[in-house]
N, C-alpha and C positions, 0 to 999 in steps of 0.2 A: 504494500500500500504506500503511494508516494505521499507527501507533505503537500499541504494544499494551504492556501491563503483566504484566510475572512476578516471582517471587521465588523465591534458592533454597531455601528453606526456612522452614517456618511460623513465622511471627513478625517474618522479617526486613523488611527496606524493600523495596517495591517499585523494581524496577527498568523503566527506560522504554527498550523496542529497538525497531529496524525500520527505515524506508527510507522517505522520504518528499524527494518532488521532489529526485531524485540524491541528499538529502544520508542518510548513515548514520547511527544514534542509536544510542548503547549507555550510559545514564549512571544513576545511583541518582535516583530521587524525594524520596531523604531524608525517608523518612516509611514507618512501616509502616500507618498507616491508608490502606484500598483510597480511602476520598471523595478524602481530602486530593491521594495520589495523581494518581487519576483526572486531576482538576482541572489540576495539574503537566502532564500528559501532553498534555489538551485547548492547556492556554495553548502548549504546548510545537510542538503542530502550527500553532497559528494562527501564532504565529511563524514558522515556518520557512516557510510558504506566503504570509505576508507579503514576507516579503523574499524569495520566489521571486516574484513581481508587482512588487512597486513596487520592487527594490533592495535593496542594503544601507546606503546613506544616509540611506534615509528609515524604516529599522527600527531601527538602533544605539543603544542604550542609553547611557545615561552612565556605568554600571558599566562597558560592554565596552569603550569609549573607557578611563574611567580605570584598568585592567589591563591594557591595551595600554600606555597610559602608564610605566607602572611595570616593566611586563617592558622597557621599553625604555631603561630607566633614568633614569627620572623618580622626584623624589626623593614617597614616599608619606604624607609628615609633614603631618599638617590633612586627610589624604581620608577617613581612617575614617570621622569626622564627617559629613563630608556625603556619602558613599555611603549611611549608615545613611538620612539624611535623604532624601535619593532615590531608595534603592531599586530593585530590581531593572527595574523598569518604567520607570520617565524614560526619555525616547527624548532621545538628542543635541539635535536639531534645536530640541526646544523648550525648553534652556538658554541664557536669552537674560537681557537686563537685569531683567527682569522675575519673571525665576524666581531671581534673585541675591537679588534686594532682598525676595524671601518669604523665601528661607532664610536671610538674613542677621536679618530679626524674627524668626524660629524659633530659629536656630540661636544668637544673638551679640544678645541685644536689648539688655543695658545694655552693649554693651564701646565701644569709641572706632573710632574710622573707621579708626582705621592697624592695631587690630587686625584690622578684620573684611579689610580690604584684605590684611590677610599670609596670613589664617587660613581666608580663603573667596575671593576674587576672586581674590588670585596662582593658588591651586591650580586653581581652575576654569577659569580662562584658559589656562593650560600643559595643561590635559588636552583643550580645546577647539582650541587652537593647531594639536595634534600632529596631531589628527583632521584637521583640515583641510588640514593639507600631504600627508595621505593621500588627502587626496580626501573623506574620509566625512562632510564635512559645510562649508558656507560658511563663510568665516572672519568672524570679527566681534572688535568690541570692546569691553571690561566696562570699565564708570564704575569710578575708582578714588571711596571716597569720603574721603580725607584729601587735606588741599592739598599738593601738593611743595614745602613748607618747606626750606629747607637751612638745618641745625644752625649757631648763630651761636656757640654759647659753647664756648670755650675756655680753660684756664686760665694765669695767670702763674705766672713763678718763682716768688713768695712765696707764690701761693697752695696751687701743688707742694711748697714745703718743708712748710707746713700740715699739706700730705694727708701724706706722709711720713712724719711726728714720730706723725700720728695711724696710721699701719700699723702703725708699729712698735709704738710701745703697743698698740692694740685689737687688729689682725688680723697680726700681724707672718706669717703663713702668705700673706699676699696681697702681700708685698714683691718679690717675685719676677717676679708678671704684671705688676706696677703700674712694675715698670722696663724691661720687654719692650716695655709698652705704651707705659708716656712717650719709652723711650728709644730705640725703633725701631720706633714705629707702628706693632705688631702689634694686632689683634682678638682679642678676650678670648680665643676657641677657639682660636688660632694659639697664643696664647702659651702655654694649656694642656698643648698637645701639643711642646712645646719639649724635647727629649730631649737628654743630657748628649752625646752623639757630634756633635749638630750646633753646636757650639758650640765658636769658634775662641777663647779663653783670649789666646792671644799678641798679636791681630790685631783682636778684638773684634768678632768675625764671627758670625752665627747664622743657619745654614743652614735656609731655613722650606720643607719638603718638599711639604706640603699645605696648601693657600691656598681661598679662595675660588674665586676664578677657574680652579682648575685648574692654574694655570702656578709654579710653585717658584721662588722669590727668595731672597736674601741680603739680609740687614742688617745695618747698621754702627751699633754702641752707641760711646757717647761714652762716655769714660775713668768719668766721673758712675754711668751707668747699670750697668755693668760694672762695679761698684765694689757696687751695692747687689744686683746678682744675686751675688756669690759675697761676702757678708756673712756668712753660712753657709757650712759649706762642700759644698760642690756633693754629689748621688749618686755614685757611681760610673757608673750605669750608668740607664738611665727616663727617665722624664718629669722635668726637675727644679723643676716648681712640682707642689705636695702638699696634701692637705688637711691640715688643724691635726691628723690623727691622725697624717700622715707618710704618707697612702699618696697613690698615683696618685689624678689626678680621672678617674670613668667620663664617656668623653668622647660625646660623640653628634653628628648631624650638627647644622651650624649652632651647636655649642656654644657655652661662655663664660659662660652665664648661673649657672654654680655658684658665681660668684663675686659675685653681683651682689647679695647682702641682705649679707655683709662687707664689699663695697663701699659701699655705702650707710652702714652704719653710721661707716664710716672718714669720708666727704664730710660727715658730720652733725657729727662731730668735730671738721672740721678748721673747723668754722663757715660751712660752704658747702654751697649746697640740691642735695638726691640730687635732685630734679625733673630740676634741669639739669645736673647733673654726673654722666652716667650711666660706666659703661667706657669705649664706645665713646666719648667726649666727648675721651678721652686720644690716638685717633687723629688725632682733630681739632688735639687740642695738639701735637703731633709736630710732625706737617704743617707747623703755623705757627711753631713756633721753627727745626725745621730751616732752612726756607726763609730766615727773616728770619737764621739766621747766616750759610749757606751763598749765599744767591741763586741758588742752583743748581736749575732748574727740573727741568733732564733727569735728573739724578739724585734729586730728589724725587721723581716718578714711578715711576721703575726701585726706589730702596728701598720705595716705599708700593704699586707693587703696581699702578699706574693702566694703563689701557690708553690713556686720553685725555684731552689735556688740559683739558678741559670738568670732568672726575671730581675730575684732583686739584683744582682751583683750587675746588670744591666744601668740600675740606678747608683749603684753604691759605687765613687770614683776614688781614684786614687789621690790620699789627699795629702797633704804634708804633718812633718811629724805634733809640730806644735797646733795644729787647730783646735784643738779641743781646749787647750789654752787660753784661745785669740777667742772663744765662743765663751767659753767662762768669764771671761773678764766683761764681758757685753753681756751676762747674766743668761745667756744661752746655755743652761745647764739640765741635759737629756737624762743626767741620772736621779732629777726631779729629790737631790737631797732633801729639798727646804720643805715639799710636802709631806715626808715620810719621816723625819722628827720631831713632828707636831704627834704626829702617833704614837711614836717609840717612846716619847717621853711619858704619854696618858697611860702606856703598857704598863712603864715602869712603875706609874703611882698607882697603879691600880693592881698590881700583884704584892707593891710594898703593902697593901692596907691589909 
């Protein structure tokens, strides 16, 4: 029985029903012209008789791949894009390096490699990935085209008071992240989302509920850092980093980046290049002062969130002998002495009694 075309009423879009090899049709043509229709109905049959012969491997689209993706919770940020570019018609199978490297000159012709890699290969990979542990299509794997550099620069104490002295003059509304981030390696969007209830006051504790990875950690700020988050005094109740109008930041997935042209201006300030001193450049510094106070490997992992040590030691830089010194003296103190004497000393009077 073929597909036939009705509508309920003059003017409206055609609708396309009937029965065709088992499967059922009943959907709109989205179109009240009969041609345009028609057309809808014919591709509409070849399909479905397609993939009643060869499969549904050898028929699936890369739209119907990447809406599977997405219903299955796959993040849909960079698809619009290249579903527009691809179109209904692209069949899975032949998204291959080849059809990367056309829609990457279509799509991204003057951007840099680590863009087109975030903004076209991650996503194309992850929608192609998914397919294939379904079975709907061979797995393969997409050319990154940026090299895997890992980030070398990080900054010193002096150059931290620098950026500092410059927050507080120029963006004093970025004081906030810029001590989450220095002073407990948070990622721009973590420290966004930093709300007054998660936040141990006594103990110096800030509870991070949603992370990258999924998994919820805790971080321990140095007296320093904790000192320049409640400079102000704290919300009552929200998010307690603001924009300079005083409201919440609207956050989105992957966020952090609302802060990144006052950030910039701040690093231009402090006489040091935004090229290489991005946000994230501050997780980098963490990593490396903590470590070089603490030596403590296993808990630089557990505060920063690593699952392996290959990740952190990506963050943790080689740093010179005296830093922990140079961070001392500027009350940059990771081994959090000044909170844990307040207790030892309650211990001690409270076993004397």
């Amino acid at each position: 029985m073929a597909l036939k075309l009705f509508r309920r009423k003059p003017g409206g879009n055609w609708i396309i029903r009937g029965k065709l090899a088992g499967k059922s049709v009943y959907e709109s043509s989205g179109t009240s012209e009969r041609r345009l229709a028609e057309a809808k109905r014919v591709r509409l049959e070849r399909e479905i008789l397609e993939r009643e012969c060869l499969g549904r491997e050898a028929t699936i689209t890369f739209a119907e791949a990447a809406l599977a993706y997405v219903e299955a919770g796959g993040s849909p940020r960079f698809l619009d894009r290249i579903l527009r570019y691809a179109g209904p018609d692209t069949l899975l199978r032949d998204v291959n390096n080849a059809w990367v490297r056309e829609a990457a000159e279509a799509l991204y012709p003057d951007c840099a490699p680590a863009t087109i890699d975030r903004q076209l290969v991650t996503p194309v990979s992850a929608v192609v990935n998914m397919a294939a542990e379904d079975d709907l299509c061979p797995p393969r794997r997409f050319r990154k085209r940026a090299k895997d550099r890992a980030r070398v620069r990080w900054i010193t104490p002096e150059e931290a008071e620098a950026l500092l002295a410059a927050v507080r003059e120029l963006q004093p509304h970025t004081l906030r992240p810029v001590a989450l981030m220095l002073g407990g390696g948070l990622r721009s969007g973590e420290a966004l989302r930093v709300a007054r209830a998660d936040i141990r006051e006594a103990t110096g504790e800030v509870w991070i509920p949603e992370t990258k990875n999924g998994e919820p950690r805790m971080i321990r700020l140095p007296r320093r850092a904790l000192d320049l988050l409640r400079a102000e005094p704290l919300p009552e109740e929200g998010p307690v980093c603001r924009t300079p109008k005083g409201e919440p930041y609207v956050l989105r997935e992957n966020g952090g980046g609302q802060i990144a042209a006052a950030f910039a201006k701040v690093v231009a300030a402090a006489d040091l290049d935004p090229r290489e001193v991005t946000p994230h450049v501050l997780r980098h510094t963490w990593a490396t002062w903590y470590h070089a106070a603490t030596r403590d490997f296993g808990a630089l992992m557990d505060l920063g969130g690593w699952k392996t040590p290959a990740m952190a030691n990506r963050y943790r830089k080689l740093a010179p002998e005296d830093l922990a010194d140079r961070l001392l003296a500027r009350g940059w103190d990771f081994t959090r002495a000044d909170f844990r004497a307040p207790r030892l000393v309650e211990t001690i009077i409270a076993r004397g009694r």
